[in-house]
N, C-alpha and C positions, 0 to 999 in steps of 0.2 A: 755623651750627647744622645744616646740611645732614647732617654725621655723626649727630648725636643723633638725626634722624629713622629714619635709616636702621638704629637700634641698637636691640636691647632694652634699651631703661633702665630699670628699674619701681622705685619704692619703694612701697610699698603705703602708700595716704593715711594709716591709723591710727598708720604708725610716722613719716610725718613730720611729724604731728600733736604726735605725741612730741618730735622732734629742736625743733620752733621752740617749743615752750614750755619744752625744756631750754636754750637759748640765749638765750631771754628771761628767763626765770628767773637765768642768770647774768650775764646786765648787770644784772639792777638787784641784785644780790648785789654786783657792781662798786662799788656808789658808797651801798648804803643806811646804810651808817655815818658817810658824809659828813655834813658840816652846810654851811650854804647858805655860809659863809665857806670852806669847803675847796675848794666848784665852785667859787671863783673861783680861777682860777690864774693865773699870771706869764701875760703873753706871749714864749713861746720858744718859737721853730721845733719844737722835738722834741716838743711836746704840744699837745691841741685844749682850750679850754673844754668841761669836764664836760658841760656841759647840750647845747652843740652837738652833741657826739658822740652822747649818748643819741639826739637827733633824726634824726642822720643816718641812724644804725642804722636805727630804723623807717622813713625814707625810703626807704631803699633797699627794703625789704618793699614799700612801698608803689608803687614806680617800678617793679619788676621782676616783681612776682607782680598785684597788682590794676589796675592800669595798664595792664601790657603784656597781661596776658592776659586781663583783663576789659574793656579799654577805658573802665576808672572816672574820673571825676573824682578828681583830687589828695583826702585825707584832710584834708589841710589848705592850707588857700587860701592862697598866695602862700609853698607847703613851696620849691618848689623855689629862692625867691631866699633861703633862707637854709644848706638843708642838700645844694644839690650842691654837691659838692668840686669839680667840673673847673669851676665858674665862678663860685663864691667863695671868692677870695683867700684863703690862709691866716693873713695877720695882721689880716683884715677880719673876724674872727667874733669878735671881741673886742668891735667895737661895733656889729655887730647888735643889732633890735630883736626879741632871742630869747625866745620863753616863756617862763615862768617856768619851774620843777622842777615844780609841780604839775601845770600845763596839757602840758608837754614828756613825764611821765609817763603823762598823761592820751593824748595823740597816741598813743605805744606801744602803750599797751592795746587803745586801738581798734584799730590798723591791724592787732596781733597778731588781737584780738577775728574781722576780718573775712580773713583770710589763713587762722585755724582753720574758722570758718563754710565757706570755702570749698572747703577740702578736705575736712570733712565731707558734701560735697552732691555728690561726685565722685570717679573714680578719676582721679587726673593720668598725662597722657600722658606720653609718654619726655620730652620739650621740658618739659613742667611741670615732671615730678619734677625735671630737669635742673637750672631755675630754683628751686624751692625751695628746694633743696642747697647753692647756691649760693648763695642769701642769708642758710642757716643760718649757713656757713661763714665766710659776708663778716660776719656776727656776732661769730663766733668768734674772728677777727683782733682786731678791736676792744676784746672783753673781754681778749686777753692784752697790749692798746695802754694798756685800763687799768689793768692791773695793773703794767706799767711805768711810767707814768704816776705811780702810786702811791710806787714806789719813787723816783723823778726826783725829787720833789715830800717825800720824808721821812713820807711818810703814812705810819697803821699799816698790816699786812697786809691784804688784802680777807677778811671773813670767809664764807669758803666754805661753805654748809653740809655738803658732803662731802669737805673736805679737812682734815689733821689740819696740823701744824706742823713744820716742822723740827727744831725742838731735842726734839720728843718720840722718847721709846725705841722706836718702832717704825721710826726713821728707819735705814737698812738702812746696814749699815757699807760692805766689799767691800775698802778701802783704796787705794794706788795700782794702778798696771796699767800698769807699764813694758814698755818692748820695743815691736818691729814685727811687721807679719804681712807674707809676701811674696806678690805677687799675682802673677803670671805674664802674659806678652805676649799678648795676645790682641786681637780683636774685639772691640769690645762695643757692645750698644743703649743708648746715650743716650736718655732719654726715655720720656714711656708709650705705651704698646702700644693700639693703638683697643680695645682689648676691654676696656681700665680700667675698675673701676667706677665712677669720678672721676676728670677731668683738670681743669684751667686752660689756659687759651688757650696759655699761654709752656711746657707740658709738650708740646703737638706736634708731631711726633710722634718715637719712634721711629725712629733713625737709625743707620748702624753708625760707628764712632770705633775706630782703629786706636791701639791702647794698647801703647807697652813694659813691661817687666816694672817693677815698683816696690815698695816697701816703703812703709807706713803704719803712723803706730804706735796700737795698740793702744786708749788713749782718749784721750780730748780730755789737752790740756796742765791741769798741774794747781795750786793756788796758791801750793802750797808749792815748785812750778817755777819760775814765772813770778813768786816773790817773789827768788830770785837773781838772774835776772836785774834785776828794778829795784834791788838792793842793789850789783848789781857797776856801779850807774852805768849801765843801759842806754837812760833813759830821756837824759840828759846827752850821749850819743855820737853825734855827727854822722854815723859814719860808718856807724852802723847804719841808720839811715833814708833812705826813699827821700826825694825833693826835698820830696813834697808829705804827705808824712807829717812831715818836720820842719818845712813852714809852720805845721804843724798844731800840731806839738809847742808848736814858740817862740811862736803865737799866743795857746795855751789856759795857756799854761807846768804846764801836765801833767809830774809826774815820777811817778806811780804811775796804778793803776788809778783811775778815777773817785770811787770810793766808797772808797777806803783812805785811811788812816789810823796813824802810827807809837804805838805805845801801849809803854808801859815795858817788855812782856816780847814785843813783838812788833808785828808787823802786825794792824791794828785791821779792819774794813771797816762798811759800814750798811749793815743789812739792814731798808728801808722806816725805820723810826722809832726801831730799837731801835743801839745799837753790838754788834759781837761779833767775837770772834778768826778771823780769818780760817781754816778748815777743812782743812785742809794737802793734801787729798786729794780734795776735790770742786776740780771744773773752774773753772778760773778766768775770770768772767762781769763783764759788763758794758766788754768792752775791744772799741776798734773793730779793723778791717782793719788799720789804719798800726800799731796797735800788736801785732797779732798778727804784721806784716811783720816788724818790727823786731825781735823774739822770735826768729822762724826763722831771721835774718842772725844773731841772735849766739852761734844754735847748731849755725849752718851746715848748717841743715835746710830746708824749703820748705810752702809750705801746699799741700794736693793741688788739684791741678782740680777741677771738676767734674765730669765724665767718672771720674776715679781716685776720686773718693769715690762715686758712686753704684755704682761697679762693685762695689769693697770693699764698699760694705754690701748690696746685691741682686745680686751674681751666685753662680753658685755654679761651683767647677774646672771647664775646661774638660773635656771627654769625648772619648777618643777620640786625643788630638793632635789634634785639628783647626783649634788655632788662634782659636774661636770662644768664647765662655764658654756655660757651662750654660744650666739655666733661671733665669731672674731672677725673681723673687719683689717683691711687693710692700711688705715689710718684712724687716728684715733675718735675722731666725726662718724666715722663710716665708709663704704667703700668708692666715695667720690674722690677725683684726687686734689691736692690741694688746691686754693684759693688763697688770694692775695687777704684775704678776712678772717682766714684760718691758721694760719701761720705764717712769723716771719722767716723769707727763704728768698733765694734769686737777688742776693744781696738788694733788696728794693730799700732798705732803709740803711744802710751802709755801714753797720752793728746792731750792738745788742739794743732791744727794747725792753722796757719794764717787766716783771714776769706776772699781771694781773692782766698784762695784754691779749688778746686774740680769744675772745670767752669762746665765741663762734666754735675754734676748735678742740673745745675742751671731750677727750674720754668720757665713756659713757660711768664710769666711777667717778668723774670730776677731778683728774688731772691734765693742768693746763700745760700746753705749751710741751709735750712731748713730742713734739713734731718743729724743729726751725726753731730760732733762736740760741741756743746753746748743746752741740754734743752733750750725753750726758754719762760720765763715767758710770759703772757698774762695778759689785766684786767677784763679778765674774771672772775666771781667766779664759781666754781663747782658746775653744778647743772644739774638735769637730763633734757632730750630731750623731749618734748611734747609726753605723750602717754607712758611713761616708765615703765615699770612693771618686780616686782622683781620675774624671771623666770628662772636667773642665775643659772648653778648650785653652784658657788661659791656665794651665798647670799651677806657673808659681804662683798664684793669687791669695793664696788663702795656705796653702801646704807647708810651706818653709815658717810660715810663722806662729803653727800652733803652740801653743803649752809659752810663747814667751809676752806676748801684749797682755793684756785687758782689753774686755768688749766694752764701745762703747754704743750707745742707741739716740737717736733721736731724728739729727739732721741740725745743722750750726745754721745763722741769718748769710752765709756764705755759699750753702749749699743748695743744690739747682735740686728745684722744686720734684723732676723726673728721679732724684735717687734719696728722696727721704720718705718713709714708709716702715711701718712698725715691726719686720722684720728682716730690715737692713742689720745688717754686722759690721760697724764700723773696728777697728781694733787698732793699738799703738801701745808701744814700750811704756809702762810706769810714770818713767820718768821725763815725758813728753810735756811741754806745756807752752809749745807754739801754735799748736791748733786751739780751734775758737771751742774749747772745752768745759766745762763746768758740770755740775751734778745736784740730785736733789738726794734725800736721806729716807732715810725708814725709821720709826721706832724700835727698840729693842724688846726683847719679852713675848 
């Protein structure tokens, strides 16, 4: 935390007064249509009990802003044997002796209640803002955990109060968006810049990465892509997948996306509760790593690093000849934040939109859509930046999971507007494909 001291970080109390009662306002948007039989869910790895989650959310409020910086007594007496993650088991919250929805609702409020109290009674220093931000954000995850959640599980959509739907006419066409963009040999900084208005522990810092030239195409792969290759047998062929992508295969016996479906005049998919024809032209979501692998072998393409995707979407041509890239910008437009015209995000259209959509926020290379609409896998593996050191105040955030996920980049039409930016690190297991993930390709050579 020694850098945040040394920074100006300011949010001015009234606007992050604002941000945690928009955050809280959107978790229980998450689940108020729920009935008490829906919080009950399966037990399986890729999702938490409804009511756990609500509580953990407010814990963490509560462990990171009145705790840490007040020195308060726990809001609720024996919170932390039920809602820390790093030391209850994941298939143990199943039979905890969890609150009810009432009382677990009722936790919320207060701890919200005394986290608003307390930034109204003060201006937060850089270190505070720092921590509120971060426990808005560590919110934020959450609600797009539920919303996924939601879909895993066949539930209807969450009803957003400021979000419309996908199948409605305002939903923005654009159609495909074939082709590559070529990015040239250069330099380039990995990572944020200490002068970020926000980083995470695993974004530090700023490094140079010596890059060959490359081609990336244009936007994410699409479904009416990625429905030929499952037609031509891709999911059946050995020799398209790596070792542990066909354990994966032959174990799940997966031959399509997750959620699809053959329907008389075509490819079917679920979207949460409802069936609907798969959209020929929006990005193809819900597939993990192994299967976007096995995509790129059978079009003798590759998925870009990490390094070649953040370049393509925050750098801009090198200057000069010199070998080095431009200025790098914070989102792929530039360093304004987004806009409802720039990207889909803040669930406003209720899924994926076409990937020819949002030209407004196209890279200064002319890659669309790295920004909202679809996660985008990388083959990168997750691992810290040269220099890394665990100073976080959230420890386990990023530490316990190096060397095992893949990164991903971009920001899903799920993801709140405040945590997508071009050197965000999102990361998850391989073999994940409950998040709203998808990917675009590189050429080879």
């Amino acid at each position: 935390m020694q850098d945040l001291k040394d920074k100006h970080f300011e949010l001015p109390a009234a606007e992050l007064v604002e941000l945690v009662a928009d955050a809280h306002e959107r978790t229980l948007q998450c689940v108020a249509d729920l009935d008490d039989a829906q919080l009950t869910v399966p037990l399986l790895d890729i999702v938490n009990p409804f009511v756990w989650e609500l509580g953990h959310v407010a814990f963490f409020y509560d462990v990171f802003l009145l705790r840490l910086l007040e020195g308060s007594d726990p809001v609720m007496a024996g919170g932390d044997d039920l809602y820390n993650s790093f030391k209850v088991d994941h298939d143990d919250r199943w039979s905890l002796p969890l609150p009810s929805r009432a009382e677990t609702l009722g936790y919320m409020r207060r701890v919200m209640e005394l986290v608003v109290e307390r930034l109204n009674s003060r201006q937060p220093s850089a270190v505070e803002a720092y921590l509120y931000l971060l426990a808005v954000l560590h919110e934020d995850m959450h609600d797009e955990a539920f919303t996924y959640m939601r879909q895993t599980l066949g539930y209807p959509e969450p009803a957003f109060a400021d979000a419309g739907t996908g199948a409605t006419p305002d939903a923005p066409g654009g159609g495909s968006l074939p082709g590559d963009v070529d990015v040239p040999a250069a330099e380039f900084q990995l990572g944020a810049a200490p002068d970020a208005p926000f980083v995470f522990d695993n974004e530090k810092w700023a490094h140079p990465v010596e890059l060959p030239a490359f081609q990336i195409a244009r936007a994410p792969v699409t479904n009416a892509e990625f429905a030929t290759f499952v037609d031509n047998d891709g999911y059946l062929r050995r020799e398209l997948w790596s070792t542990q992508g066909w354990i994966w295969r032959t174990k799940t016996g997966a031959q399509s996306p997750i959620h699809w479906r053959r329907g008389e005049q075509g490819w079917l998919r679920r979207h949460f509760d409802k069936v609907v024809p798969i959209e020929e032209h929006a990005p193809v979501v819900h597939v993990n790593w192994y299967e976007a692998e096995a995509y790129c072998v059978w079009t003798g393409r590759r998925l870009p690093t990490e390094a070649e995707w953040e370049m393509a979407a925050s750098a801009s041509p090198a200057d000069g000849g010199t070998g080095t890239t431009g200025h790098k910008s914070r989102y792929p437009w530039g360093d304004d934040p987004p806009t409802p015209d720039r990207a889909n995000l803040d669930s406003h259209f209720m899924g994926c939109v076409d990937v020819g959509a949002f030209a407004a926020g196209d890279s200064a290379f002319g890659c669309r859509q790295m920004i909202g609409n679809v996660w985008e896998w990388t083959a990168s593996p997750f691992y810290p930046f040269p220099g890394y050191v665990v100073d976080f105040p959230y420890r386990e955030y990023s530490a316990p999971w190096f060397g095992y996920r893949q990164v991903l980049k971009g920001g899903a039409w799920a993801t709140r507007s405040r945590l997508a930016y071009s050197t965000h690190r999102n990361f998850f297991q391989p073999y994940r494909n409950d998040m709203f993930a998808g990917f675009r390709t590189c050429a080879t050579g």
